[in-house]
MDTraj code that builds the backbone (N, CA, C; nanometers):
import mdtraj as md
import numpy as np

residues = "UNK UNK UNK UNK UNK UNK UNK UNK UNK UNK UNK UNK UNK UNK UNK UNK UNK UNK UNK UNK UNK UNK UNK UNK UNK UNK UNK UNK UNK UNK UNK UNK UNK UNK UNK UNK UNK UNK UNK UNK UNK UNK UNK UNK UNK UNK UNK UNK UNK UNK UNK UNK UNK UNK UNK UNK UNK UNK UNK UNK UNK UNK UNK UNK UNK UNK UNK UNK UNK UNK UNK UNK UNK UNK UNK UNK UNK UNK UNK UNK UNK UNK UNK UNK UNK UNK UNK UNK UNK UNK UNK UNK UNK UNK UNK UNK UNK UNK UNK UNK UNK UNK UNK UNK UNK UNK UNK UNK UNK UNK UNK UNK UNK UNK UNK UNK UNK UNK UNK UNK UNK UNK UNK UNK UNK UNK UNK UNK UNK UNK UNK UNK UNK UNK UNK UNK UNK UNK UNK UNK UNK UNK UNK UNK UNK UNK UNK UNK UNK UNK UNK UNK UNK UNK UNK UNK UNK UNK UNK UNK UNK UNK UNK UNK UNK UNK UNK UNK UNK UNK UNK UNK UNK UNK UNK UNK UNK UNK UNK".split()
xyz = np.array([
    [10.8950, 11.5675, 7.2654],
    [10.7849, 11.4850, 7.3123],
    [10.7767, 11.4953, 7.4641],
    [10.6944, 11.5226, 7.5085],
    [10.6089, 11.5104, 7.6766],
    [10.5771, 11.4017, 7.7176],
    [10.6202, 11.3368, 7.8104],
    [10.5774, 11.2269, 7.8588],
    [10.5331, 11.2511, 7.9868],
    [10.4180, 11.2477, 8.0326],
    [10.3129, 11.2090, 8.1690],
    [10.3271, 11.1160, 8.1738],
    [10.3129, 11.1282, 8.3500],
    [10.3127, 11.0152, 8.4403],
    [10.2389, 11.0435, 8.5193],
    [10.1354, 10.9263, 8.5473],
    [10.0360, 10.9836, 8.6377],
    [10.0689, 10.8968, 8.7529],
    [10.0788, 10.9480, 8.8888],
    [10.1264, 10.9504, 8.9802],
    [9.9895, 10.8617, 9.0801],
    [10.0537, 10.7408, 9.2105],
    [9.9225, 10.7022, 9.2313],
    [9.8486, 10.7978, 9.3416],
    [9.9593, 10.9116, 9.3518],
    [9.8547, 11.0299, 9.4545],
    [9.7805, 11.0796, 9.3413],
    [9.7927, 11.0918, 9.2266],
    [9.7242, 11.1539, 9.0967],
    [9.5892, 11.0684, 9.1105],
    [9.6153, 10.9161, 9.1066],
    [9.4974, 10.9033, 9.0697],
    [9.4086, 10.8403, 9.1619],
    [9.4793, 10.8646, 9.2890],
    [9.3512, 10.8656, 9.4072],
    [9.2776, 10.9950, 9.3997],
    [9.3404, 11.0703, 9.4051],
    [9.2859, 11.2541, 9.3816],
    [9.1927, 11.2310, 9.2440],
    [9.2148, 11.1715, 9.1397],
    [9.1197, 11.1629, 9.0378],
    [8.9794, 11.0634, 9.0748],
    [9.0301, 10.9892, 9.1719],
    [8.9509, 10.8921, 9.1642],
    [8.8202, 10.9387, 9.2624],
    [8.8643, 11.0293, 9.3399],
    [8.7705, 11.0572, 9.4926],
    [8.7223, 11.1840, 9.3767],
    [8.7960, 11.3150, 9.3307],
    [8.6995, 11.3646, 9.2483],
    [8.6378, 11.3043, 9.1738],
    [8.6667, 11.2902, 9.0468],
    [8.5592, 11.1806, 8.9659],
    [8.4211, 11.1305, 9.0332],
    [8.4633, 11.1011, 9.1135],
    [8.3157, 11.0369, 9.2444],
    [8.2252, 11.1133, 9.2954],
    [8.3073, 11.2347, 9.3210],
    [8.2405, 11.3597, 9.3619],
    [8.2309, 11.3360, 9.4975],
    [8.3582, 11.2876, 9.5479],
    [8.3477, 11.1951, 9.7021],
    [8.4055, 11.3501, 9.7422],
    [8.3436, 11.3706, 9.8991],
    [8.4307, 11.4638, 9.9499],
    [8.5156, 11.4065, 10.0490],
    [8.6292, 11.5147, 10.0640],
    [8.8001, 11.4376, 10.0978],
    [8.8521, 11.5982, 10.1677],
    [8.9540, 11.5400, 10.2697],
    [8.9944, 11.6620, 10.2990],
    [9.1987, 11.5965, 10.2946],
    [9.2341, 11.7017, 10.2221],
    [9.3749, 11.6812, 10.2102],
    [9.4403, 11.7556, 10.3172],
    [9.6072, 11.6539, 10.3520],
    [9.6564, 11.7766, 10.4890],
    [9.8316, 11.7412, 10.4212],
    [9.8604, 11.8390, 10.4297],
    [10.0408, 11.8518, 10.4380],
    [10.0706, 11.8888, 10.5245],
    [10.1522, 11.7744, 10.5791],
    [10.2528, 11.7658, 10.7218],
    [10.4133, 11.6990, 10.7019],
    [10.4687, 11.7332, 10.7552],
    [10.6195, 11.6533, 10.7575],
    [10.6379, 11.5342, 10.7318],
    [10.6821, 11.4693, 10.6620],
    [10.7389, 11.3602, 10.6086],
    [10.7066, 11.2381, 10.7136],
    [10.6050, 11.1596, 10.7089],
    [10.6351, 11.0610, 10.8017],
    [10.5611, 10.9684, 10.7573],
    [10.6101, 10.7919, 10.7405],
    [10.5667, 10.6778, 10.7070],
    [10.4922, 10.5778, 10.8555],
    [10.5376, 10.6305, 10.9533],
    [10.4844, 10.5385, 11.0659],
    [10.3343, 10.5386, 11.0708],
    [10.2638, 10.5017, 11.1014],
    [10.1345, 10.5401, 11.1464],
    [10.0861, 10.5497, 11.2560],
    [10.1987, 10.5558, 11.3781],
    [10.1009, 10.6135, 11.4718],
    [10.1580, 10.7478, 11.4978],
    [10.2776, 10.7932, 11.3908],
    [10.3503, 10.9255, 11.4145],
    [10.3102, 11.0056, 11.2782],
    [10.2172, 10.9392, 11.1922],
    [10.1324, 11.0110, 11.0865],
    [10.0575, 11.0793, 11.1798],
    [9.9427, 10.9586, 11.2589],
    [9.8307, 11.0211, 11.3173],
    [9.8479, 11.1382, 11.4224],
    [9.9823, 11.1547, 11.5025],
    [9.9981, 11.2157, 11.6085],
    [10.0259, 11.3809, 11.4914],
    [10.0849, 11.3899, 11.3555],
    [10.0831, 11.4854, 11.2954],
    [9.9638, 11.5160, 11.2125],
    [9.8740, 11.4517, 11.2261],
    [9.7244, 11.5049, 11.1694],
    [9.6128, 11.4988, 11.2992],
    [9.6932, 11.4759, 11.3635],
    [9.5590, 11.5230, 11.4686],
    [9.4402, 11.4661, 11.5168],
    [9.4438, 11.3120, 11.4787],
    [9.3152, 11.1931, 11.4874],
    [9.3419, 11.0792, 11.5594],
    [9.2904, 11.0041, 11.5905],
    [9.2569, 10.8566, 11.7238],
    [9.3529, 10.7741, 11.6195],
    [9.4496, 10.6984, 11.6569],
    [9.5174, 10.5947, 11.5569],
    [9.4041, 10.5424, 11.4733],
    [9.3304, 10.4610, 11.5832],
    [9.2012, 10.3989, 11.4770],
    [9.1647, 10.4297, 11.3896],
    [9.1660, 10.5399, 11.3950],
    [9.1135, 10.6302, 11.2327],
    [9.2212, 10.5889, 11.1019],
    [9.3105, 10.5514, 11.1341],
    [9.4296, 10.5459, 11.0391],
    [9.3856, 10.4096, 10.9527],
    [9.3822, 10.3984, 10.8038],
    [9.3913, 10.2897, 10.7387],
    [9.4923, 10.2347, 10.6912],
    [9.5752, 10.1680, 10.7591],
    [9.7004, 10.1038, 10.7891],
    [9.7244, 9.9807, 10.6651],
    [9.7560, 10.0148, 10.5696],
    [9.8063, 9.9295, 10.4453],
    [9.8879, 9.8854, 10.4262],
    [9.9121, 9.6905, 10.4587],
    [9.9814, 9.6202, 10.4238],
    [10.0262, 9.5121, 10.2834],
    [10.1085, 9.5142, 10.2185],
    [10.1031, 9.4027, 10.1450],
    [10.1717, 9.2895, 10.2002],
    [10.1526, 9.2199, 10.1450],
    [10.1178, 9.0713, 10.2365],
    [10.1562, 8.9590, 10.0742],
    [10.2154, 8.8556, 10.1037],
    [10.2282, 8.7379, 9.9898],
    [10.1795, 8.6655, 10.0580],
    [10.1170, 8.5622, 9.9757],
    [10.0281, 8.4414, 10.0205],
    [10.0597, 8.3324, 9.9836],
    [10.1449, 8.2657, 10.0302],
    [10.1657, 8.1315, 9.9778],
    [10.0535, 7.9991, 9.9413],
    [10.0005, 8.0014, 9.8080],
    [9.8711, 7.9447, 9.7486],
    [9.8929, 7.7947, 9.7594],
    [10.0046, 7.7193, 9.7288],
    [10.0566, 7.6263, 9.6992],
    [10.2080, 7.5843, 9.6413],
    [10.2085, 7.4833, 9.5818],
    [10.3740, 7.4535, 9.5279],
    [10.3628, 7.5574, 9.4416],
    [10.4660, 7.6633, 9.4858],
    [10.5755, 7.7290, 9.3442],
    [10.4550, 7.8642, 9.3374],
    [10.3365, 7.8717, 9.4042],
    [10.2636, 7.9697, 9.3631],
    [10.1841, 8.0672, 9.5091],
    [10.1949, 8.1763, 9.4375],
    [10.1591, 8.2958, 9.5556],
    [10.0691, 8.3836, 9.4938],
    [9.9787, 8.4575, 9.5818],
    [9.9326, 8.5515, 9.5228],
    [9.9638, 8.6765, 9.6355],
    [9.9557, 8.8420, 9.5952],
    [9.9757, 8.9543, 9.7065],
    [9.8391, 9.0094, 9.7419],
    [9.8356, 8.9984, 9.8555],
    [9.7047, 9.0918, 9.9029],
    [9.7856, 9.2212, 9.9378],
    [9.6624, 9.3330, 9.9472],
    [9.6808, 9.4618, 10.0285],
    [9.5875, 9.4280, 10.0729],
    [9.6210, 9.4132, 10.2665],
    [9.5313, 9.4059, 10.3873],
    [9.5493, 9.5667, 10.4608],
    [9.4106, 9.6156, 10.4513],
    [9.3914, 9.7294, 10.5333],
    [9.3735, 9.6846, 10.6752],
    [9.4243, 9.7427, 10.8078],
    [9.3804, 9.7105, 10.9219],
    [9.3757, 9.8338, 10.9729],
    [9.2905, 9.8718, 11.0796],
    [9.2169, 9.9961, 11.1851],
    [9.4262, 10.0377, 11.2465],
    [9.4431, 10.1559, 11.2362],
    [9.6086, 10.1903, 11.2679],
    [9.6016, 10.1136, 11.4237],
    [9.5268, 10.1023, 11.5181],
    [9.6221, 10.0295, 11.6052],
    [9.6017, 9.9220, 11.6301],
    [9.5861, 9.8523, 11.5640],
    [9.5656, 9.6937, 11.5521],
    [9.7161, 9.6519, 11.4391],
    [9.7389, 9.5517, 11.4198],
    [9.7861, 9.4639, 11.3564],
    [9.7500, 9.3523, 11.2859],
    [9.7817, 9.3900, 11.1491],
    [9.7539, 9.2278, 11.0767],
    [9.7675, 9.1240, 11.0992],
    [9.6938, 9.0080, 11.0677],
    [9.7231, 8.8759, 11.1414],
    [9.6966, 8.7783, 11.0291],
    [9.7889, 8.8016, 11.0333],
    [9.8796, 8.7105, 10.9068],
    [9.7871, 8.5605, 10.8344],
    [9.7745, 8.4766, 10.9850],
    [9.6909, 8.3576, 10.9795],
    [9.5404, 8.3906, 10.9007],
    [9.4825, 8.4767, 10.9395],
    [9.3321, 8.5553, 10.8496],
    [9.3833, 8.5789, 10.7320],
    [9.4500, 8.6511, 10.6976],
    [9.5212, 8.6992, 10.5553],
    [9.5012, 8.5488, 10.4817],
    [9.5794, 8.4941, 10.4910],
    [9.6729, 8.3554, 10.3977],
    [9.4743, 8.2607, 10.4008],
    [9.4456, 8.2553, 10.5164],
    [9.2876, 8.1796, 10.5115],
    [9.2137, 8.2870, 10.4246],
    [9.1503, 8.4172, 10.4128],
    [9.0993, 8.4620, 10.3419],
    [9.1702, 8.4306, 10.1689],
    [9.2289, 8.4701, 10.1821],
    [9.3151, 8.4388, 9.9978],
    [9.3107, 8.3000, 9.9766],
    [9.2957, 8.1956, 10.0534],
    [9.2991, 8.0470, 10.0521],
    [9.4203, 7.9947, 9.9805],
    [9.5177, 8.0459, 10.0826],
    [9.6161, 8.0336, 10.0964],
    [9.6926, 7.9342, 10.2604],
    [9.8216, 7.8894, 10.2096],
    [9.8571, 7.8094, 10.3803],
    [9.9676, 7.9544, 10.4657],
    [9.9679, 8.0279, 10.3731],
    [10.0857, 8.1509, 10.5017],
    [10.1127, 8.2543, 10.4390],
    [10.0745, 8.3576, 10.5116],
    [10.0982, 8.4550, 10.4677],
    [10.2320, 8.5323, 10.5226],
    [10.3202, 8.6041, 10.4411],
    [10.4143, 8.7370, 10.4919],
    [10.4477, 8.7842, 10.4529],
    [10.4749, 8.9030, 10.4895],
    [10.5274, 9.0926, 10.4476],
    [10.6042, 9.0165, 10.2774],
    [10.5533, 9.1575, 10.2349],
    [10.6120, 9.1258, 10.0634],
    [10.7371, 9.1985, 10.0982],
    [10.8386, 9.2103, 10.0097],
    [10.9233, 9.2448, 10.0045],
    [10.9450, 9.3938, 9.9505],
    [10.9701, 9.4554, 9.9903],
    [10.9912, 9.5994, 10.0021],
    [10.9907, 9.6763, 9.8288],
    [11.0442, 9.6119, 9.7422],
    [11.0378, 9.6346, 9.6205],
    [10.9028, 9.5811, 9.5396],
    [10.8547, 9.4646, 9.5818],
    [10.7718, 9.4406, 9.5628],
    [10.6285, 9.4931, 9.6305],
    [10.6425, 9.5627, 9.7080],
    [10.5151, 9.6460, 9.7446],
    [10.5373, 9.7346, 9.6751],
    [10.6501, 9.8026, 9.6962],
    [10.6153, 9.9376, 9.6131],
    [10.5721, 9.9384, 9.4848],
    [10.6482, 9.8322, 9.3820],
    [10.5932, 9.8177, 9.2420],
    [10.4312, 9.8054, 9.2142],
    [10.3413, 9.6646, 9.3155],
    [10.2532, 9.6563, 9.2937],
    [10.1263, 9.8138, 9.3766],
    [10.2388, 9.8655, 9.4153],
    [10.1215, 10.0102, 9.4742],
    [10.1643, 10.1430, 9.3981],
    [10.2468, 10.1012, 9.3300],
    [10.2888, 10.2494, 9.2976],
    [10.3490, 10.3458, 9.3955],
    [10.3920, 10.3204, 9.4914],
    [10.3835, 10.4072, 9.6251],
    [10.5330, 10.3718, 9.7131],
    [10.5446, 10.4609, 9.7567],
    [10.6925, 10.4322, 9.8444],
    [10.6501, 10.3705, 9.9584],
    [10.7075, 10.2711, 10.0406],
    [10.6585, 10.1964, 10.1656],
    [10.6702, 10.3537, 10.2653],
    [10.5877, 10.3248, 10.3335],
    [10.5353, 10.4106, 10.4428],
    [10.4057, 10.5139, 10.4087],
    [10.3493, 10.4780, 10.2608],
    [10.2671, 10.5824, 10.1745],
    [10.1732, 10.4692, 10.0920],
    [10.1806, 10.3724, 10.1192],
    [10.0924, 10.3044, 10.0941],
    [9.9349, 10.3043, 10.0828],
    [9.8424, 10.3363, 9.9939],
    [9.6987, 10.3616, 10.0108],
    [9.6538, 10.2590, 10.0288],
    [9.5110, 10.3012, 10.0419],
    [9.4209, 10.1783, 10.1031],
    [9.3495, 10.1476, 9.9706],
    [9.3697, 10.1378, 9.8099],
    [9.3194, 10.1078, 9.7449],
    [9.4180, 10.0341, 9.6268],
    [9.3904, 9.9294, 9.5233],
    [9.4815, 9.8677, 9.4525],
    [9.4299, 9.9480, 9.3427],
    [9.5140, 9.9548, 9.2608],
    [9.5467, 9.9674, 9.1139],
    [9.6002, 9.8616, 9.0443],
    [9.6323, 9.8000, 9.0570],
    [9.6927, 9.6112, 9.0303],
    [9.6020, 9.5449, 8.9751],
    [9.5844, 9.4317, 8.9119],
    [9.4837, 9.3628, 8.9253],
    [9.5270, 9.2444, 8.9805],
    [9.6744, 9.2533, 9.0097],
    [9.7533, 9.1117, 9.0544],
    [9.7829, 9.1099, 9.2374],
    [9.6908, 9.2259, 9.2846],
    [9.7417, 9.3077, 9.3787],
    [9.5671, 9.3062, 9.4536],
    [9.5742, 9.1947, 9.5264],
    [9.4058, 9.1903, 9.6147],
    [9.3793, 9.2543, 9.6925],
    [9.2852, 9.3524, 9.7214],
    [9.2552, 9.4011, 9.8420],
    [9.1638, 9.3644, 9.9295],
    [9.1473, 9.3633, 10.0377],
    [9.1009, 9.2826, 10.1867],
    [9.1069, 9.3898, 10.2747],
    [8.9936, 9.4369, 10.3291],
    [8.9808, 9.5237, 10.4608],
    [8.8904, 9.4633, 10.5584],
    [8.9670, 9.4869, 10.6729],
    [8.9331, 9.4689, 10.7978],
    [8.7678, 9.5453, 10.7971],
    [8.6529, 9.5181, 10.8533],
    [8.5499, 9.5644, 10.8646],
    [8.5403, 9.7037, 10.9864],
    [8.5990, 9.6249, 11.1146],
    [8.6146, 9.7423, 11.1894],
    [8.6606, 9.8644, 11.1257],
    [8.7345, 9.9101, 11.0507],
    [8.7917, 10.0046, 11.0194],
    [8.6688, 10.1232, 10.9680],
    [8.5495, 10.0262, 10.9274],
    [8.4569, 10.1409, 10.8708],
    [8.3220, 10.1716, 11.0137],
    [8.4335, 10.1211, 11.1252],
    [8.2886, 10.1996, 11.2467],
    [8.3309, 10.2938, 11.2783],
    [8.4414, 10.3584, 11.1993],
    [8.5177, 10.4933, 11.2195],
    [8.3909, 10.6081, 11.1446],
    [8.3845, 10.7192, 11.2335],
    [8.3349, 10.8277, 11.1147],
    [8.4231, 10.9075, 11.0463],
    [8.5493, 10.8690, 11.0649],
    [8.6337, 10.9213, 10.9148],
    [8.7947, 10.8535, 10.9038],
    [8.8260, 10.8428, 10.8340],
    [8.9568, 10.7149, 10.8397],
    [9.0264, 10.8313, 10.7136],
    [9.1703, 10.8176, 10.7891],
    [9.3328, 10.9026, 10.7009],
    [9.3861, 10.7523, 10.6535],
    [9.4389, 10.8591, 10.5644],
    [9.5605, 10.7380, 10.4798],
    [9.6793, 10.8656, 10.4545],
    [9.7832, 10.8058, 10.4460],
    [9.8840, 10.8586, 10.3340],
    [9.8520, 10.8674, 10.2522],
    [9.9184, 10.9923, 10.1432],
    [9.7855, 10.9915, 9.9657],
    [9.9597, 10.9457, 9.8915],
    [9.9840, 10.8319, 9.9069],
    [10.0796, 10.8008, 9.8383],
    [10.2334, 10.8634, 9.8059],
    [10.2253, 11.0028, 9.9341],
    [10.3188, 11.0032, 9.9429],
    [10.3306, 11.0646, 10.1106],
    [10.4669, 11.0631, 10.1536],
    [10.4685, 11.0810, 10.2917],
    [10.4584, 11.2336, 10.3274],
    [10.4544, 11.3254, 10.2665],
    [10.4409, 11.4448, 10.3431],
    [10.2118, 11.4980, 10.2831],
    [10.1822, 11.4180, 10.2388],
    [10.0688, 11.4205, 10.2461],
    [9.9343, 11.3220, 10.2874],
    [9.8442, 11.3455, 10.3450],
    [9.7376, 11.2709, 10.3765],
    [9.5631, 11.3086, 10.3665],
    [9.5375, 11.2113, 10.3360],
    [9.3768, 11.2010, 10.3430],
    [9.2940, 11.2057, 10.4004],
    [9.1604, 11.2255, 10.4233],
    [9.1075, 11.2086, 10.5087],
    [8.8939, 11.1619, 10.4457],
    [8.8489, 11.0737, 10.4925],
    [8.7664, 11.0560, 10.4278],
    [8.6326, 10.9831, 10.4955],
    [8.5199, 10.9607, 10.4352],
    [8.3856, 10.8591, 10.5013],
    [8.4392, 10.7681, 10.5023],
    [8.4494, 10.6234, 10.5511],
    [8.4800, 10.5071, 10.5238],
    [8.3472, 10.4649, 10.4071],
    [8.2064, 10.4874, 10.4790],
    [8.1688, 10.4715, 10.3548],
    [8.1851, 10.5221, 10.2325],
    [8.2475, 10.6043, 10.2041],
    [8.2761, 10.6652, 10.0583],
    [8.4016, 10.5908, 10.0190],
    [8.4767, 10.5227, 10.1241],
    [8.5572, 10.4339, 10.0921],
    [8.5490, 10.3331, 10.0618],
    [8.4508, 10.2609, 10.0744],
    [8.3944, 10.1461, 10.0883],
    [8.3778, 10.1140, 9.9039],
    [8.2454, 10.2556, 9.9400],
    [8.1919, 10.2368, 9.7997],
    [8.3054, 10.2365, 9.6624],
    [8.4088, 10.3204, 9.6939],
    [8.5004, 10.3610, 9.5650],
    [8.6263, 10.2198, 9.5822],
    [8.6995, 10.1917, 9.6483],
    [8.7706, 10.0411, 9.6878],
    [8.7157, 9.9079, 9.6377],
    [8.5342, 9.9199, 9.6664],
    [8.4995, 9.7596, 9.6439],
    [8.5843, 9.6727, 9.7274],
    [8.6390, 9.6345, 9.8198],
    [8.7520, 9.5691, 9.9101],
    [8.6294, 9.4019, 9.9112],
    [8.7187, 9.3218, 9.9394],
    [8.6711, 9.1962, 9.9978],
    [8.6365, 9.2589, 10.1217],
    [8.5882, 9.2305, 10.2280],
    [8.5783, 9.2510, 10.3615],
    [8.6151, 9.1437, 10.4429],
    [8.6783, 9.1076, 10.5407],
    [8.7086, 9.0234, 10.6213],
    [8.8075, 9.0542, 10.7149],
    [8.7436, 8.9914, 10.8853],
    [8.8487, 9.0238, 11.0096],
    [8.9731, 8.9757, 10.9818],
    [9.0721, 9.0777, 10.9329],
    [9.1793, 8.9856, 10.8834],
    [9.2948, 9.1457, 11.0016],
    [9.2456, 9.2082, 11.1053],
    [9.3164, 9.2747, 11.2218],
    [9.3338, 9.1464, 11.3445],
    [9.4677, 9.1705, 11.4189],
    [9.4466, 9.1038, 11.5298],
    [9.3187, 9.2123, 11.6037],
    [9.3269, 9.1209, 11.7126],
    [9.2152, 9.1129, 11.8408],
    [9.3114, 9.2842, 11.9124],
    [9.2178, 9.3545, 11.9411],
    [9.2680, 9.4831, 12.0403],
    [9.3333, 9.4085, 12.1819],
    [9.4339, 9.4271, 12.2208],
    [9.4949, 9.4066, 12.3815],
    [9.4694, 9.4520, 12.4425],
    [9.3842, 9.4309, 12.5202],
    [9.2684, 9.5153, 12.6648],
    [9.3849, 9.5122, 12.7885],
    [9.4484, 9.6064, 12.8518],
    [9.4949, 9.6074, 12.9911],
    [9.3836, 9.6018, 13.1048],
    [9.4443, 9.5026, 13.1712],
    [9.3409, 9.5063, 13.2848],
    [9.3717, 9.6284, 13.4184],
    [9.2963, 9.6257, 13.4851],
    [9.3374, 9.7612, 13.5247],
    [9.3017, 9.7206, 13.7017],
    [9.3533, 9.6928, 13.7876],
    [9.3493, 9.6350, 13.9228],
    [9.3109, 9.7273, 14.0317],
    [9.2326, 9.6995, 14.1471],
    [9.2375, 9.8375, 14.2248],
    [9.3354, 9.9202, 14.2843],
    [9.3166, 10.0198, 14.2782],
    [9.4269, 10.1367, 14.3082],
    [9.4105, 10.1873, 14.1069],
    [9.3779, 10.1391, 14.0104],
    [9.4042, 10.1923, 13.8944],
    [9.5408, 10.1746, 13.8561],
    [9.6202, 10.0651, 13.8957],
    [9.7714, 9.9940, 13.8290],
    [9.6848, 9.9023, 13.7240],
    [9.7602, 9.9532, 13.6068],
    [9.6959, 9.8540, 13.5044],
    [9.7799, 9.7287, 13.5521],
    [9.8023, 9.6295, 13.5169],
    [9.8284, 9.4795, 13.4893],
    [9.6954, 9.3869, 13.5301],
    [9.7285, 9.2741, 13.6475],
    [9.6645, 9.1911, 13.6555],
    [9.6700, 9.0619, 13.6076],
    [9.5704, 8.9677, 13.5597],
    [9.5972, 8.8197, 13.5040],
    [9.5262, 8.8122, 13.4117],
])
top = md.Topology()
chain = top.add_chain()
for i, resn in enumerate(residues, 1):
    res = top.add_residue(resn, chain, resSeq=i)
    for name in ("N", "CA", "C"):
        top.add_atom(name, md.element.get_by_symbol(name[0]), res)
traj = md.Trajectory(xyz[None], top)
């Protein structure tokens, strides 16, 4: 007897064909960071769709998990998360528990659920990109895609759930700091 397993790089790859979405795949060296993905594919961090899972503390004794996408150089902000899910706090799931509900090894995390116990929430900025990478669920490969074609195939909640960008001020002579 044969037993298949369909893999969740399998069925993002099924899912963007099926769609007839066009996608461009890249194999590069093993890497989970995302701003040392992006520096090995060759694109603006921003471009990166940076996938977190996240627990939400709902009430007594009960939680639910989001996957929050945020723009790669921004950061999730936790406080948006836990208010979007209508929830009082949100934080990082636990390492076994992401991977189970993604199918995916942490650092390979996609920007789409397969769960149904498993919410997804994207940051809006992320789609003023004209093309946004992911990890395809595993670390020596990546994606590359429309956000709108992402949009459309995800269905995501939408909501500012990235911190705010950190603007350096930049003083005369061109020394960044300032007040």
């Amino acid at each position: 007897m044969t037993v298949h397993t369909t893999t969740t790089y399998d069925r993002v790859l099924a899912l963007l064909e099926g769609a007839g979405c066009g996608y461009r795949e890249v194999t590069h060296r093993a890497e989970g960071r995302t701003d040392m993905a992006s520096l090995l594919r060759g694109h603006p961090l921003s471009q990166s769709a940076k996938s977190i899972v996240l627990r939400v503390a709902l009430g007594r004794r009960r939680s639910a998990y989001v996957l929050a996408v945020v723009p790669g150089d921004r950061r999730v902000d936790l406080a948006a998360v836990a208010r979007t899910a209508g929830g009082t706090r949100a934080d990082f799931a636990d390492r076994d528990t992401a991977e189970r509900l993604t199918g995916c090894v942490s650092g390979a995390i996609v920007p789409f659920s397969f769960d149904p116990g498993l919410r997804l929430v994207v940051d809006p900025e992320l789609l003023e990109e004209d093309e946004i990478w992911f990890n395809a669920a595993r670390l020596d490969r990546s994606l590359a895609m429309s956000p709108r074609d992402y949009a459309e195939l995800a269905r995501p909640q939408f909501a500012a759930v990235a911190e705010q960008r950190q603007h350096t001020a930049v003083v005369p002579g061109g020394v960044p700091g300032g007040r």
